[in-house]
C-alpha positions as CSV (number, residue, x, y, z in Angstrom):
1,X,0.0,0.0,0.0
2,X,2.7,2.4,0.7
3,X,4.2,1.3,-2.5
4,X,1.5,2.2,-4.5
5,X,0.4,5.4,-2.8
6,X,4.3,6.8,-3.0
7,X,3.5,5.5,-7.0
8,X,-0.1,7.6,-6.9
9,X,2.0,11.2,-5.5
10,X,4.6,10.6,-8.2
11,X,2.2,10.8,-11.3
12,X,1.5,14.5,-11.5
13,X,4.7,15.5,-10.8
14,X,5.5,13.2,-13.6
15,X,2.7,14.8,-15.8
16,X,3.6,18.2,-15.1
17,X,7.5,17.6,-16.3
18,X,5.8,16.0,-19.3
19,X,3.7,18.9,-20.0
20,X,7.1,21.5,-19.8
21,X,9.1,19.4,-21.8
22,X,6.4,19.5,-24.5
23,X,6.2,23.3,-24.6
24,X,8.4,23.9,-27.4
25,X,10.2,26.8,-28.4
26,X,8.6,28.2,-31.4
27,X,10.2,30.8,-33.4
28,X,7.4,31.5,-35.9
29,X,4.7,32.2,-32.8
30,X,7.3,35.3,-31.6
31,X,7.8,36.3,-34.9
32,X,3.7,36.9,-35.6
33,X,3.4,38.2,-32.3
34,X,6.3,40.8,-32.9
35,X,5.0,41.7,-36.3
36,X,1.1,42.4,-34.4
37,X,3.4,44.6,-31.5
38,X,4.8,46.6,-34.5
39,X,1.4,46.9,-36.2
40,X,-0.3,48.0,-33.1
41,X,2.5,50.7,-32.4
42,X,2.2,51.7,-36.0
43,X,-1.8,52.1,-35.2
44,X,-2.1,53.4,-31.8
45,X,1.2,55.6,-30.8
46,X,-0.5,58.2,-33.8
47,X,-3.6,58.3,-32.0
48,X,-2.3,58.3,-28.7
49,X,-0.3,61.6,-30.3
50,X,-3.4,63.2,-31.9
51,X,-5.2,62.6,-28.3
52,X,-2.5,64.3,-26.0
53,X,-2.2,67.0,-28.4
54,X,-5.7,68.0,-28.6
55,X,-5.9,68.7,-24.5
56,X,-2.1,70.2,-24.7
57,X,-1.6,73.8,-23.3
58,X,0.2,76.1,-26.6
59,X,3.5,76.1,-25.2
60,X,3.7,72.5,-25.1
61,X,3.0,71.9,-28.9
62,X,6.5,72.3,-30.4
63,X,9.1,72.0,-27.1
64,X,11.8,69.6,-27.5
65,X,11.6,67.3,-25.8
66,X,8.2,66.8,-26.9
67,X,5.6,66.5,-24.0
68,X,4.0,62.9,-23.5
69,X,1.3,64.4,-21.0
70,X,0.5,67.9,-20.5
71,X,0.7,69.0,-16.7
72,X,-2.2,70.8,-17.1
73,X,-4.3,69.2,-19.6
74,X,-7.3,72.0,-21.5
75,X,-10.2,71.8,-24.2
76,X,-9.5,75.1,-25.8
77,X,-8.4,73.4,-29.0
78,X,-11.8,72.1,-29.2
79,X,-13.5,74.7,-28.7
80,X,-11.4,76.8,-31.3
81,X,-11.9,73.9,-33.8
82,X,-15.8,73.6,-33.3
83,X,-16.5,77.2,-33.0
84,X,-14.1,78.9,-35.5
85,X,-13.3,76.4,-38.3
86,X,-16.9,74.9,-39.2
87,X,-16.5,72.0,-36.4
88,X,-19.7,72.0,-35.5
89,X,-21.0,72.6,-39.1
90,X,-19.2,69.5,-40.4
91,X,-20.5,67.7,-37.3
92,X,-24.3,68.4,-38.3
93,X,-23.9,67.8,-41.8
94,X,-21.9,64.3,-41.2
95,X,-24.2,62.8,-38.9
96,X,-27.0,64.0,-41.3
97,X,-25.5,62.8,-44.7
98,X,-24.0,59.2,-43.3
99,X,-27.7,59.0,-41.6
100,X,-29.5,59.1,-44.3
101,X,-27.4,57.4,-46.6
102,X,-27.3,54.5,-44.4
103,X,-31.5,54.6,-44.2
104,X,-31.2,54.3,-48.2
105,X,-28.8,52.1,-48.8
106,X,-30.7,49.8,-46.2
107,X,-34.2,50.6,-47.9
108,X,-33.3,50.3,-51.4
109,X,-30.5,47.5,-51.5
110,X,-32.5,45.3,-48.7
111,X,-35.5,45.6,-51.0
112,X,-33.5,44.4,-54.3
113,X,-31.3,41.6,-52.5
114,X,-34.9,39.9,-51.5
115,X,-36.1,40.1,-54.9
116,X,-32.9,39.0,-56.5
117,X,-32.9,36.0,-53.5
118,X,-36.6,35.3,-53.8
119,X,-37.3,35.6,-57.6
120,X,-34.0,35.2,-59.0
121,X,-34.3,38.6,-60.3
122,X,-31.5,39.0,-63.0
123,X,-29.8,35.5,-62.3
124,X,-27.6,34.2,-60.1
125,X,-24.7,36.8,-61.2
126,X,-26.4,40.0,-60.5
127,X,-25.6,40.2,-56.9
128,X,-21.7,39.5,-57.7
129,X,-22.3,42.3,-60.2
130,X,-23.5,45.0,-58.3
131,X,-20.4,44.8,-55.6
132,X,-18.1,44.2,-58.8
133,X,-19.7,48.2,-59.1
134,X,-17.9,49.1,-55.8
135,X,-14.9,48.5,-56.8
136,X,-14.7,51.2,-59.7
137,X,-12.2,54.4,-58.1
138,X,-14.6,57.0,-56.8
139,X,-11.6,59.3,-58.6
140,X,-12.3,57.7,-62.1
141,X,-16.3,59.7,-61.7
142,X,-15.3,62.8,-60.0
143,X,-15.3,64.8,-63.1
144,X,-18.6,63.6,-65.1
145,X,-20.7,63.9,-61.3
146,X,-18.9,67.4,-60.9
147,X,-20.4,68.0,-64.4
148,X,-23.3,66.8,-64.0
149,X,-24.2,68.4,-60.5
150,X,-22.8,71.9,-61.5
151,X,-24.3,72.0,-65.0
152,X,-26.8,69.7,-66.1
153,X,-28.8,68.9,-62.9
154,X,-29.9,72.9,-62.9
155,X,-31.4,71.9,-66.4
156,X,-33.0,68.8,-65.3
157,X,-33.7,69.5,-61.7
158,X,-34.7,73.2,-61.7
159,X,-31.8,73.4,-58.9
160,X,-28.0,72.8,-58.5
161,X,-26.7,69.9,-56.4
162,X,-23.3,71.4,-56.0
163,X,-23.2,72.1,-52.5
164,X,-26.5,70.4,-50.8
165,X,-26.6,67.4,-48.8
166,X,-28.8,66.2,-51.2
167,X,-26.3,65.5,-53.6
168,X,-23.4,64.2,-51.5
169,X,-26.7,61.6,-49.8
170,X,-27.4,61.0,-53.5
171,X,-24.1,59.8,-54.5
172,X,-23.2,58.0,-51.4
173,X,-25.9,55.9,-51.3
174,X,-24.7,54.5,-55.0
175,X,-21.8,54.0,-53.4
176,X,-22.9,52.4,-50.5
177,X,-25.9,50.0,-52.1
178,X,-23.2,47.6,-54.0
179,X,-22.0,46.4,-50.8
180,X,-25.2,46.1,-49.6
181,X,-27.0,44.1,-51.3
182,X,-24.2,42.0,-51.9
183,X,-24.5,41.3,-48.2
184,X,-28.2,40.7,-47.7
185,X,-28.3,38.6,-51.3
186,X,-26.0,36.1,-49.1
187,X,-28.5,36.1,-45.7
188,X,-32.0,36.1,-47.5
189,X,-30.4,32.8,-49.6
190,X,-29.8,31.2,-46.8
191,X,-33.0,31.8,-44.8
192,X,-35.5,29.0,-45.5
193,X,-38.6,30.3,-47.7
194,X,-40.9,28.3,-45.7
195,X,-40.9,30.8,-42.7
196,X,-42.0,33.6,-45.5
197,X,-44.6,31.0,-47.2
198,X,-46.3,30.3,-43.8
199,X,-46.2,33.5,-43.3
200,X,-48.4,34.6,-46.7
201,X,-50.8,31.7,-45.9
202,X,-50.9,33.4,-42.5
203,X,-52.6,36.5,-44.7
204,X,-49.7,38.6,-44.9
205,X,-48.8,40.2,-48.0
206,X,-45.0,40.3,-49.5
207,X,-43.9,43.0,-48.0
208,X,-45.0,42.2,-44.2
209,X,-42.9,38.9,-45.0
210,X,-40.4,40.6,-45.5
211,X,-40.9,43.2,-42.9
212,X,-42.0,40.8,-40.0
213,X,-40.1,37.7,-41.0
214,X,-37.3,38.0,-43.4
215,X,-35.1,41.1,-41.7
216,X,-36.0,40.0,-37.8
217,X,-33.6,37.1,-39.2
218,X,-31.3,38.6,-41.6
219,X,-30.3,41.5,-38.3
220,X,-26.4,41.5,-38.2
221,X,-26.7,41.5,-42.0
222,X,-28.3,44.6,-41.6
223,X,-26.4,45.9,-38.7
224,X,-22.9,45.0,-40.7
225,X,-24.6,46.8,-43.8
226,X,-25.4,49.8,-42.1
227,X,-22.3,50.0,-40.0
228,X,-20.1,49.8,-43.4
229,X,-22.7,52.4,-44.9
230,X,-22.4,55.2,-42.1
231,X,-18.3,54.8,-41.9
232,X,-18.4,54.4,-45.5
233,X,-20.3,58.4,-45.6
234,X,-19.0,59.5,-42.2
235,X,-14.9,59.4,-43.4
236,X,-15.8,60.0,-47.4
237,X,-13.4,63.2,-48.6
238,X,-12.7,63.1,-52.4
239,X,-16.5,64.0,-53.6
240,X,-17.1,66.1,-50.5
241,X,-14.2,68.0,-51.4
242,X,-14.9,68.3,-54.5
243,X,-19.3,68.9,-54.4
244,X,-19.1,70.7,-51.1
245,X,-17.4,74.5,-50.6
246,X,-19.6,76.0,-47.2
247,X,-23.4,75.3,-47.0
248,X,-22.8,71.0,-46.9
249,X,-19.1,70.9,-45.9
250,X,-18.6,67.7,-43.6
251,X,-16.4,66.9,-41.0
252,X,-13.0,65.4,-43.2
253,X,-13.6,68.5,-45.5
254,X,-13.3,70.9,-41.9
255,X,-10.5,68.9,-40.7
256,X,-8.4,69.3,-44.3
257,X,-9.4,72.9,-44.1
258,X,-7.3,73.7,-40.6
259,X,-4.5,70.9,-42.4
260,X,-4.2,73.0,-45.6
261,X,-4.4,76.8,-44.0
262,X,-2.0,76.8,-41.1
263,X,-1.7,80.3,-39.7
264,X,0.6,79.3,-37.6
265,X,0.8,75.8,-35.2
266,X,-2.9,75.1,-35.6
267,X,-1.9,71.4,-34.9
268,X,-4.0,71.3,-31.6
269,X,-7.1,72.0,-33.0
270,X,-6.5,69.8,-36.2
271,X,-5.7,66.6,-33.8
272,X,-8.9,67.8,-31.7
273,X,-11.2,68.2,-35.1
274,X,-9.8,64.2,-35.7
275,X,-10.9,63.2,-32.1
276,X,-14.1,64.6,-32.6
277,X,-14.5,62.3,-35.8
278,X,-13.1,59.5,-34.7
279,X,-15.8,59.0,-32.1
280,X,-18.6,57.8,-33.6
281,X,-16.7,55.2,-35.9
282,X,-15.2,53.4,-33.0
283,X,-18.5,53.9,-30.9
284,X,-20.4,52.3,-33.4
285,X,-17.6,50.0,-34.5
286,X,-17.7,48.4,-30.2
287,X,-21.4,48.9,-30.2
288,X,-21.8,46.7,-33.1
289,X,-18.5,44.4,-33.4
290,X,-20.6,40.9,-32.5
291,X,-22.6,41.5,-35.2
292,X,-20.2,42.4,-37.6
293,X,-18.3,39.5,-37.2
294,X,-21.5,37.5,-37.9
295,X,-22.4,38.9,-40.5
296,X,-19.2,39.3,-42.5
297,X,-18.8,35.5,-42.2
298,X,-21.9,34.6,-42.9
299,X,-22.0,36.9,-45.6
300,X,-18.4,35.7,-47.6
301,X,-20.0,31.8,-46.8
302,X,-23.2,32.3,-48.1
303,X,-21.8,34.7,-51.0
């Protein structure tokens, strides 16, 4: 008995030596992790930057050494930013241009991906098409929609588009709807008919199907298609630089407007103007990150 129990004590210590000599030095697990610990300096240490210098007193701006954290921190960069260089203008008009282009892209592409899913509108193809769309250089159009807002939508329209939110919500939700519907094409397919059928010999009609049945299912399709759509119009420059001077000017537009006319070190209220729009991109991005991940997969599976 004393043989055996002395035998009993032994084994884990006999495991546990087993277990260290099996963790093995591997050179290729160091190397990834040192190439994310680069990439994550590379990402962060900028934005840590922009951050500290946005709440930096002005005499800390350009000493040498430079200043990691200001002894006594201040928001008069962003009140400068918001108040004297169209902050708070681009704010409004960001939040209402990505808004509604989001609503639009989600009406409009929502409502062809369940037609093209349901009743093989256009073939099999057509979804693949439309995100093929996306991938066309937004610089490629600048000139023909700079024509045609300027000249030819006065002629048409009765009114000018240059310089209206109208137009930039216009233009982003054709940007926006490829990847859309791209996205719900992939969850209506995979959602079983039957739930919609029962629910039409229930006595609703098409559209309540879809309403009631269809997107209840297909929700981080739509939340990963609306999250792409409001980032997608929230940090858009080329076209807003281009089709908006003063009335519709956006937040990137304000932000390149401090960049571009120094008068002097201007650099706090340029790294507060890129707080400011940073926020609601990495809001929404943690709001929404469970769903994204579902519906991204689910979406390149399905797809």
């Amino acid at each position: 008995m004393a043989v055996e129990a002395r035998r009993l004590r032994r084994r884990p210590a006999a495991g546990a030596s087993r277990a260290v000599r099996g963790t093995k030095f591997r050179p290729g697990a160091i190397v990834r992790f040192t190439f994310i610990a680069i990439y994550l300096a590379f990402l962060l240490v900028p934005l840590y930057w922009a951050a500290v210098t946005s709440i930096k007193p002005q005499d800390d701006l350009l000493v040498d050494p430079p200043v990691w954290w200001p002894a006594d921190p201040t928001s008069v960069h962003y009140d400068t930013a918001l108040n004297s260089f169209n902050g708070w203008k681009g704010l409004k008009n960001s939040l209402i241009i990505a808004s509604s282009t989001t609503v639009l892209a989600l009406l409009i592409g929502t409502s062809a991906a369940y037609s093209m899913a349901r009743f093989r509108t256009g073939g099999k193809h057509l979804a693949f098409w439309f995100l093929s769309q996306r991938l066309m250089p937004p610089v490629a159009v600048i000139i023909p929609v700079f024509l045609l807002y300027s000249r030819y939508s006065s002629e048409w329209l009765g009114f000018s588009l240059i310089d209206t939110r109208t137009g930039l919500v216009l233009l982003y939700t054709v940007f926006a709807l490829p990847f859309t519907i791209w996205m719900m094409y992939a969850y209506f397919r995979q959602m079983p008919p039957q739930l919609e059928e029962a629910a039409l010999v229930d006595g609703c009609s098409r559209f309540q199907a879809l309403w009631k049945v269809a997107w209840p299912l297909a929700t981080p399709g739509l939340i990963s298609a609306a999250a792409f759509a409001f980032i997608f119009s929230w940090t858009e420059f080329l076209f807003a630089q281009v089709l908006a001077k003063d009335h519709a000017v956006t937040l990137p537009v304000a932000l390149a407007g401090i960049v571009a006319g120094f008068q002097g070190n201007q650099y706090g209220e340029a790294s507060a103007l890129t707080m400011v729009s940073l926020v609601p991109a990495l809001f929404l991005g943690i709001l929404v990150q469970r769903h994204l991940v579902r519906g991204l997969t689910l979406g390149a599976v399905q797809g």
